[in-house]
N, C-alpha and C positions, 0 to 999 in steps of 0.2 A: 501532602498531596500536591500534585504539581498539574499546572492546566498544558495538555496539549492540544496540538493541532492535527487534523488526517486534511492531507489536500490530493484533488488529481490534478495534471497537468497536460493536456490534449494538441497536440504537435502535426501541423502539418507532417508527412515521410511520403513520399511516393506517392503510390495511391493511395494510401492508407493515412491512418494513424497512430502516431506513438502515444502512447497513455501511459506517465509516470506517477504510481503511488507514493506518496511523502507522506511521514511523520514526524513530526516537530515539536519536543520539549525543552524544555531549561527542567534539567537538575538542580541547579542552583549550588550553592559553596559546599554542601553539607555532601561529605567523602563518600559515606553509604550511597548517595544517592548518585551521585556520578559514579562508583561502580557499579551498580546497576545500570546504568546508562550504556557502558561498556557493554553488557550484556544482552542489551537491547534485539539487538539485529538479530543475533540466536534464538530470539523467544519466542519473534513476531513476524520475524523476515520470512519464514517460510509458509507462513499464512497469507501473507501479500503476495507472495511468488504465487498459490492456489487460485487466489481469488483474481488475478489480474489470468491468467489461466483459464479459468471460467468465466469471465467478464472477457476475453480470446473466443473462446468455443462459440457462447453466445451471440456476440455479433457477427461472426462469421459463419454461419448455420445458415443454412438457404431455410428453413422451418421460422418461423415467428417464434419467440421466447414464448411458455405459457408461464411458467413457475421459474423463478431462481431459485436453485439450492443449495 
């Protein structure tokens, strides 16, 4: 089991802001586990792509948030 890290990154742009999602592990030496690591972005990337999407809609909604989904 390997410890990682989720970080946001909040960026002055324009008017706006850029909000980037990171994830951050060590594989470590052990071969399995760094090709899994390769594999990574395929598994998770398009979940991050949703939720930065919805965490998008959200603050740009003239409505108040009640619920996240």
């Amino acid at each position: 089991q390997h410890a990682s890290t989720g970080t946001f990154m909040l960026t002055p742009e324009g008017e706006g802001t850029k909000v980037t999602w990171a994830y951050d592990t060590s594989m470590g030496y052990d071969i399995v586990s760094r090709y899994f690591g390769l594999m990574l972005d395929g598994w998770i990337g398009s979940e991050y792509d949703r939720g930065l999407s919805t965490l998008a809609k959200l603050l740009e909604s003239p409505e108040p948030a009640q619920t996240v989904p």
